[in-house]
C-alpha positions in Angstrom: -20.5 2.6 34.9 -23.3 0.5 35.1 -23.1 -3.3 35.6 -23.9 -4.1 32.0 -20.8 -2.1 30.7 -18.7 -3.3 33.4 -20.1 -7.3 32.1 -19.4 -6.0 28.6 -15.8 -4.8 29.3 -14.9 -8.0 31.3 -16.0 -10.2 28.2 -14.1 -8.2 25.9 -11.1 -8.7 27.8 -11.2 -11.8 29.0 -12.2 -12.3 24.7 -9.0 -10.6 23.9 -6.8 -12.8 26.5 -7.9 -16.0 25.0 -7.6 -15.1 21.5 -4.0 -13.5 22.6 -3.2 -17.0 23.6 -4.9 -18.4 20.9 -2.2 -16.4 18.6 0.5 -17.3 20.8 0.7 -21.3 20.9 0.1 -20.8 16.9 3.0 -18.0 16.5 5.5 -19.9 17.3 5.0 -23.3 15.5 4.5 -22.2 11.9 6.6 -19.2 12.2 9.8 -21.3 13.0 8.4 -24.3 10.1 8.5 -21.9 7.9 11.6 -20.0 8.7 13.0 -23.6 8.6 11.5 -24.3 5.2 12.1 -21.2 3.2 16.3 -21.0 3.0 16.2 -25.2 2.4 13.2 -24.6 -0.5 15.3 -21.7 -2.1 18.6 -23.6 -1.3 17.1 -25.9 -3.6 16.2 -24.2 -6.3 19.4 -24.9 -8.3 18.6 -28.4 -8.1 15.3 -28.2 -9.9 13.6 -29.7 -6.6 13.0 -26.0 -5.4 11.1 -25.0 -8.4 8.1 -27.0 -6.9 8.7 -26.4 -2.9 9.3 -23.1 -3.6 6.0 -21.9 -4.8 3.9 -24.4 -2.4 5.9 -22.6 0.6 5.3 -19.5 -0.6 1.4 -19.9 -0.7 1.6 -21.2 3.1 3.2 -18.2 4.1 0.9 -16.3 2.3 -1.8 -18.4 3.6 -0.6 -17.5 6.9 -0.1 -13.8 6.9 -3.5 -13.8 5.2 -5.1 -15.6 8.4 -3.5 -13.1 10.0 -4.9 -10.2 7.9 -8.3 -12.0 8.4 -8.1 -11.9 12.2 -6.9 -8.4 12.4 -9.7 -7.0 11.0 -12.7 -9.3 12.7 -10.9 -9.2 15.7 -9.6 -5.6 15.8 -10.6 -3.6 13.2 -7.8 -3.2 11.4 -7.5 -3.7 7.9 -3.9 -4.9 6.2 -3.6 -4.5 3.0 -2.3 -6.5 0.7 -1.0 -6.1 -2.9 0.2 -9.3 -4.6 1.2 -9.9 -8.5 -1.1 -11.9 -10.3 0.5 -14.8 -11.5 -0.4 -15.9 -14.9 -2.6 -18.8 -15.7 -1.0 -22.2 -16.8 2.3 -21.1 -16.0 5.4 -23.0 -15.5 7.0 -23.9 -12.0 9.9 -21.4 -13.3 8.1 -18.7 -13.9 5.4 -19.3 -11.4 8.8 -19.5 -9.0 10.3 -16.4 -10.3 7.2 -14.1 -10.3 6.4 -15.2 -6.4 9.7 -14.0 -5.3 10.3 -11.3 -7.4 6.8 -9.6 -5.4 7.5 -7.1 -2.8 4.5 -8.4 -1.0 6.7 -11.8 -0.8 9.1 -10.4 0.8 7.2 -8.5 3.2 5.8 -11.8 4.1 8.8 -13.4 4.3 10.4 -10.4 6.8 7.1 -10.3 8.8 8.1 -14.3 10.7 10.7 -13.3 12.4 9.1 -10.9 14.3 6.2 -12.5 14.5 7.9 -15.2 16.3 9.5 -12.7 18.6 7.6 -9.2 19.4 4.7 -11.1 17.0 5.0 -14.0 19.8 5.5 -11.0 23.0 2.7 -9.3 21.9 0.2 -11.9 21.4 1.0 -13.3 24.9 0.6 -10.2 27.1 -2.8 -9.6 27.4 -3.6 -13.4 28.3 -0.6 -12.5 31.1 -2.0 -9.2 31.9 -5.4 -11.3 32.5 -4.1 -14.4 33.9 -1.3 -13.0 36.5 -4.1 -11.5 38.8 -5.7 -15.1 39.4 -2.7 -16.2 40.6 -2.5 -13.3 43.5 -5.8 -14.0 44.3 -5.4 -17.4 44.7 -2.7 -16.4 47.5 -4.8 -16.2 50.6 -6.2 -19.5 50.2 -2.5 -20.7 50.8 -1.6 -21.8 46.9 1.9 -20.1 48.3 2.6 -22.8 50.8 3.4 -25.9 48.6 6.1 -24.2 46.6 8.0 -22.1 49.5 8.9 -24.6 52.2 8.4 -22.2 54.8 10.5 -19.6 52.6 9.4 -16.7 50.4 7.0 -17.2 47.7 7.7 -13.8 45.1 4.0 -12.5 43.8 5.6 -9.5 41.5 7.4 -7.2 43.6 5.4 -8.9 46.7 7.1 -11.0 49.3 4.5 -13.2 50.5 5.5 -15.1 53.9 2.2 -15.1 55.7 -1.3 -14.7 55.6 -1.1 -11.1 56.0 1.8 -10.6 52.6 -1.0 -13.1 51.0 -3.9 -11.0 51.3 -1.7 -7.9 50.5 -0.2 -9.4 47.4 -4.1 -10.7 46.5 -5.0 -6.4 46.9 -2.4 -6.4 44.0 -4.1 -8.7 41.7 -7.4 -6.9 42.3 -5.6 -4.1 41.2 -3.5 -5.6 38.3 -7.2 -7.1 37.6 -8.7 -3.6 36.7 -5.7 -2.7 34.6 -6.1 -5.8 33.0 -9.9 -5.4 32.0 -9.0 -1.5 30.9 -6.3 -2.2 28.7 -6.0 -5.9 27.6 -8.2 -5.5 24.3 -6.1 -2.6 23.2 -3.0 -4.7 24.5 -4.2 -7.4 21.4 -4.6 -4.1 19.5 -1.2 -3.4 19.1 0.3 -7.2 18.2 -1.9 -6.4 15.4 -0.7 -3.1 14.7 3.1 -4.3 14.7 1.7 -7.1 11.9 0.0 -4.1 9.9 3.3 -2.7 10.1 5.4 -5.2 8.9 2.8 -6.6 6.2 1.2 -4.0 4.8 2.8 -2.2 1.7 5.1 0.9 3.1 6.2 4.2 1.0 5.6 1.9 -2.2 2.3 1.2 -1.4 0.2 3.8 -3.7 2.8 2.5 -6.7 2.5 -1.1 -5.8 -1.4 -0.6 -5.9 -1.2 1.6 -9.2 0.9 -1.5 -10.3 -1.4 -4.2 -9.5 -4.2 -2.3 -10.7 -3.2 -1.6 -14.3 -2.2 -5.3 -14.6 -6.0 -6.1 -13.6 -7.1 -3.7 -16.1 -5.3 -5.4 -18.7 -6.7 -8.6 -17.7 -10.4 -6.9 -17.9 -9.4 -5.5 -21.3 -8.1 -9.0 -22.7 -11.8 -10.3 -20.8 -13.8 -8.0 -22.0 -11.8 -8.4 -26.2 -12.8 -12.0 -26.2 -16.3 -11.3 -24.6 -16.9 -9.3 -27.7 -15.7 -12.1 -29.9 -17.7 -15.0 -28.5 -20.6 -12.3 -28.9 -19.8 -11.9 -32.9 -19.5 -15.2 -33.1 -22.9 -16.6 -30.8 -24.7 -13.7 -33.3 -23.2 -15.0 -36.4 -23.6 -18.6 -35.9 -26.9 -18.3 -34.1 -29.4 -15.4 -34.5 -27.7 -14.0 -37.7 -27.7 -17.7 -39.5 -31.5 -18.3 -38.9 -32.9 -14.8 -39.8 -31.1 -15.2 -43.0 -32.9 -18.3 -42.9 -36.3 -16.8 -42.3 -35.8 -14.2 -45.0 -34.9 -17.0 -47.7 -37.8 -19.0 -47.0 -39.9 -15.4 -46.9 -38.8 -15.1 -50.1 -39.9 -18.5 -51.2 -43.2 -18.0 -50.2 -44.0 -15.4 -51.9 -43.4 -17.3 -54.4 -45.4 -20.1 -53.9 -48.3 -18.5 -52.3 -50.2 -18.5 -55.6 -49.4 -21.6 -57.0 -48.7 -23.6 -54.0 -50.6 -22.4 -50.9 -49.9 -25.6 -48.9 -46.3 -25.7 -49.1 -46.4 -21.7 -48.6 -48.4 -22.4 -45.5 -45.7 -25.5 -44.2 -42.6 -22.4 -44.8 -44.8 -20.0 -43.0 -44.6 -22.6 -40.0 -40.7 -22.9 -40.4 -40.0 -19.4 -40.9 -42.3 -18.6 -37.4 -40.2 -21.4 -35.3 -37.4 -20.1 -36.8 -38.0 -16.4 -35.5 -39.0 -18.0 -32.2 -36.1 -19.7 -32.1 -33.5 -16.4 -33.2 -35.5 -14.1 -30.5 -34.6 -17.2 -27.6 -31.2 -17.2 -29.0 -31.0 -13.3 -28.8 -33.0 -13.5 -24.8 -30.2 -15.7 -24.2 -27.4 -13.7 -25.2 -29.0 -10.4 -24.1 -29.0 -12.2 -20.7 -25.3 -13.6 -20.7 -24.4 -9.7 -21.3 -26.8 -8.2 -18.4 -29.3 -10.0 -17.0 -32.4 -7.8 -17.1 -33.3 -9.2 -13.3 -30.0 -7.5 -12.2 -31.0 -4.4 -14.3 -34.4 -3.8 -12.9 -34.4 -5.8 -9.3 -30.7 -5.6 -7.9 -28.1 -7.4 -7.0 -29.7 -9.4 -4.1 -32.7 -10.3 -6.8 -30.4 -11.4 -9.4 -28.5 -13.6 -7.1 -31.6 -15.1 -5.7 -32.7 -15.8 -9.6 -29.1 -17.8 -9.9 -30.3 -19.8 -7.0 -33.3 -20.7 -8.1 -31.4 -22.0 -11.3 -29.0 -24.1 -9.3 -29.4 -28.1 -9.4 -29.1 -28.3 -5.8 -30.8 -26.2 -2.8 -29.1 -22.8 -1.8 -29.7 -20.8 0.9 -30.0 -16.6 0.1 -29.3 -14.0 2.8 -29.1 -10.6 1.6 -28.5 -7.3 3.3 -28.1 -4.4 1.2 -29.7 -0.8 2.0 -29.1 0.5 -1.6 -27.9 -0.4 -4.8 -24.3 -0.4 -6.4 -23.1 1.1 -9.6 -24.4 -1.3 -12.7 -20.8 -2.4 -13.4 -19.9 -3.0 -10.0 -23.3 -5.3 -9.8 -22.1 -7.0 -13.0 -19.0 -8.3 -11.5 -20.6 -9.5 -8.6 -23.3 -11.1 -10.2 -20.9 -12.9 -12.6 -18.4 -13.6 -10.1 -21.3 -15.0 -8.2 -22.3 -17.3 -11.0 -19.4 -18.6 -11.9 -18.7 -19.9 -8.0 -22.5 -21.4 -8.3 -21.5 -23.2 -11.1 -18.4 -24.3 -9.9 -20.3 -25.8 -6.6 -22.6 -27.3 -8.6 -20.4 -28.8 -11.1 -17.5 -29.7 -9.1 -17.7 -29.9 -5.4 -20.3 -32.9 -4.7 -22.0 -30.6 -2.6 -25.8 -31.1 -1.5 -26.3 -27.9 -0.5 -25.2 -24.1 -0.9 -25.2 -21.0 1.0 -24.6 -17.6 -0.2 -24.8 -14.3 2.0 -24.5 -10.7 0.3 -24.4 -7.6 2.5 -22.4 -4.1 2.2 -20.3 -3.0 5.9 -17.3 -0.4 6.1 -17.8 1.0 2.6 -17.7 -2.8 0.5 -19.3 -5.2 -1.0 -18.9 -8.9 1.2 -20.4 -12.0 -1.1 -19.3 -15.2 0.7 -20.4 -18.7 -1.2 -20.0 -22.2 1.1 -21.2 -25.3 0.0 -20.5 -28.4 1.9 -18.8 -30.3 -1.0 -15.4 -32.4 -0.9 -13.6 -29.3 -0.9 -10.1 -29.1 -2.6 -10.8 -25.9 -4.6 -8.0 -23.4 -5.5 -7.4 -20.0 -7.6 -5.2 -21.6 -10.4 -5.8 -22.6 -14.0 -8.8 -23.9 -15.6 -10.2 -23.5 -12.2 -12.5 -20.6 -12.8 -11.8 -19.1 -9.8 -8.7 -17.0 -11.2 -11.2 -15.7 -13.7 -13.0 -14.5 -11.3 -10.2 -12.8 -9.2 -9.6 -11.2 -12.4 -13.0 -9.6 -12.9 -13.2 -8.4 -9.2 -9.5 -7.0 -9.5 -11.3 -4.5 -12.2 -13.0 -3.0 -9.1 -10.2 -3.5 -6.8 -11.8 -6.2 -5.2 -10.0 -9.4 -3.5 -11.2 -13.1 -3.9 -10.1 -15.6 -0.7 -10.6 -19.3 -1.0 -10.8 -21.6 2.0 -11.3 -24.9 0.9 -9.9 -27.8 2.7 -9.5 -31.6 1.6 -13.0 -33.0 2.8 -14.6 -29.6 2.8 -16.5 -27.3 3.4 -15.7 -24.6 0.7 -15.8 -20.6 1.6 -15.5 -18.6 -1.1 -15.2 -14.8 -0.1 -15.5 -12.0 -2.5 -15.0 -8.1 -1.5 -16.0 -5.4 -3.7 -15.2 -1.5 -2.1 -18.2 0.6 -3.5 -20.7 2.9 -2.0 -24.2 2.4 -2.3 -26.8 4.9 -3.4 
C-alpha cells in the first residue's frame, strides 16, 4: 500500500472517530428531551394545550431523524427513506395534530429514540473508542501509568502493566489495536447508520406507503394543474381575448371611415396596432408563464441563470449537468426554482443569492441559500408547500433549513436520468 493510501485511510478513520463522537454527545441530549417531551405533549392533548405542543414536537423529531437521514447519506452513503403524509394547507391544530400522528412515518420516528439513545448512542461511540483506546497504550511507556497506580497495577485491556517492560508490551497492543482501528472504524460509523436505516426507514409497508404518498401528490398536481388551466382562461379572456376583440371593432370602424374620414381612420389604425402589440406581449407573457422558451431550447441550467438575471438582488449560478432532463421534470425544477427566487427576494431581506444545480446518484440536487433573516417554513401561504407539492409529482423531496437570523438553504431533489 503506498503511503498516500495508507494517509488516505488514516484520515478517513480518524474522520469517522470524530464524527462518531460528534453523533454521540448529540444522541443522548435530544434523544432523552424528546422522549421526555412526547408522553407530557400527548398527555396533554385532552386539555387542549397538547393540540399546539404536539405538532411543534413532532416536527423536532422529525427535524431530527431528518438530520440524521442527511448525515447518513453525506457521511456514509446511505440513503433512508422517508415517506410522510402531506398535511393540508391552513389546517387546524386538530387536524394538523391528528394527521401527524396518525403517519406511520411518525411513529417510526418516534420508536427510532430509544434506541438511538441506547445501541444509536453504543454505536456512534465505538469507532471514536476503537480510535482513541490505542493513544492511551501508547502513552504507557512514557509512564502516564504511574500517577494512577500507586505502585500497584495499572489494567491496559487484558494487560497488567507494572513496569516499563508490561508498558511497552501493552503500547505493542495499541499499535495493534491501532491498525484495527484504521481498517475498520469507517465501517464501524457504517453500521450506527445502518441500525438508523433500519429503524427509520419504511419496512414491509414501504412500496404501499410510497404508492400512498404518491397518489396523494398526484392529486395535488391534478387540483394544480385544474386551476392552472383556469387562471389561463381567464388571463386569455380578460387579456388577449378582450383586446383583439378590440382591434377587430375598431377594424371594422375604419373601414368605415377610411373614405370619408381618413384622419380619424388613420388615429384607429394607431390604436388598433398598440393594441395588437399589446395582445402579442400579453400572449409572450403567458406563453412564458406556461414554458419558458429559454428552458425549451437552452436547458435547465440556462433557464435558471435567465431567473437570476431577473432577480432584484445579485445571485450566484453554479451549474453541473452532463445532459438534459425530461421537459416536465425541467418544468418543475424551473418553477420550483422560481418560486424560492421570489420568495428570497420578496421576503428574506437578503442581499445576496446563491443557487447550485447539478445531477449525482441518479437525481436532480437544486439547493437555493440566500443570506436573509431566515425564519422560512413549508406551511400555508408560504409558497414553499406549493412547491413540495409540485416536486412530490416527480417524487421529489423539498428540505428547508432556515434559522432565526439566517441563512436560508432551500434543498430540492428530483430522481431522473439524464439523456
Amino acid at each position: 500500500m503506498s503511503s498516500e493510501d495508507k494517509s488516505g485511510r488514516s484520515r478517513e478513520a480518524l474522520l469517522a472517530a470524530v464524527r462518531g463522537l460528534v453523533l454521540a454527545v448529540t444522541v443522548l441530549p435530544f434523544g432523552i428531551v424528546f422522549l421526555v417531551l412526547i408522553p407530557l405533549s400527548l398527555a396533554f392533548i385532552p386539555l387542549g394545550v397538547g393540540l399546539v405542543t404536539t405538532p411543534a414536537v413532532l416536527t423536532g423529531v422529525r427535524a431530527l431523524a431528518d438530520v440524521r437521514r442527511r448525515l447518513a447519506g453525506e457521511w456514509c452513503g446511505l440513503r433512508v427513506r422517508a415517506a410522510y403524509r402531506p398535511i393540508p394547507r391552513g389546517t387546524n391544530p386538530w387536524t394538523r395534530t391528528f394527521t401527524m400522528l396518525g403517519d406511520p412515518q411518525t411513529w417510526r420516528d418516534v420508536r427510532w429514540l430509544p434506541v438511538d439513545v441506547t445501541a444509536g448512542f453504543v454505536t456512534a461511540l465505538l469507532p471514536a473508542v476503537l480510535l482513541f483506546f490505542p493513544v492511551e497504550g501508547l502513552m504507557l511507556p512514557f509512564g502516564l501509568w504511574r500517577p494512577y497506580t500507586h505502585g500497584g497495577t495499572y489494567w491496559y485491556a487484558f494487560v497488567p502493566v507494572t513496569g516499563e517492560v508490561s508498558a511497552i508490551g501493552a503500547a505493542v497492543l495499541a499499535l495493534v489495536l491501532l491498525g484495527v482501528a484504521r481498517r475498520y472504524t469507517p465501517a464501524l460509523l457504517t453500521v450506527h447508520f445502518r441500525l438508523t436505516r433500519a429503524v427509520l426507514g419504511p419496512a414491509d409497508g414501504e412500496l404501499a406507503e410510497r404508492v400512498r404518498v404518491l397518489t396523494e401528490t398526484r392529486r395535488d398536481a391534478v387540483d394544480t394543474s385544474a386551476a392552472e388551466l383556469r387562471r389561463i382562461e381567464r388571463d386569455l379572456h380578460d387579456g388577449a381575448q378582450a383586446r383583439l376583440v378590440a382591434m377587430g371593432m375598431d377594424l371594422g370602424t375604419i373601414e368605415l371611415l377610411v373614405e370619408r374620414d381618413p384622419a380619424q381612420a388613420k388615429r384607429l389604425l394607431a390604436q388598433a396596432r398598440q393594441n395588437s402589440a399589446e395582445a402579442l406581449e400579453e400572449l409572450r407573457d403567458l406563453v412564458r408563464g406556461i414554458h419558458p422558451p429559454v428552458l425549451a431550447e437552452r436547458g435547465l441550467g440556462d433557464a435558471v441563470r435567465a431567473l437570476a438575471l431577473r432577480l432584484p438582488l445579485p445571485a450566484e449560478v453554479t451549474v453541473e449537468l452532463p445532459g438534459r432532463a425530461d421537459a416536465p421534470v425541467e418544468s418543475a425544477a424551473y418553477f420550483a426554482v422560481s418560486e424560492v427566487l421570489t420568495n428570497a427576494a420578496k421576503h428574506s431581506g437578503a442581499d445576496r443569492v446563491w443557487v447550485d444545480v447539478h445531477h449525482a446518484e441518479g437525481r436532480l440536487r437544486i439547493t437555493v441559500t440566500d443570506n436573509g433573516r431566515g425564519g422560512a417554513a413549508v406551511g400555508a401561504g408560504s409558497g414553499l408547500a406549493g412547491v413540495e407539492r409540485r416536486l412530490g409529482t416527480f417524487d421529489g423531496v423539498l428540505a428547508v433549513s432556515s434559522p432565526v437570523g439566517g441563512p436560508t438553504l432551500v434543498t430540492m431533489e428530483i430522481p431522473c436520468a439524464l439523456s
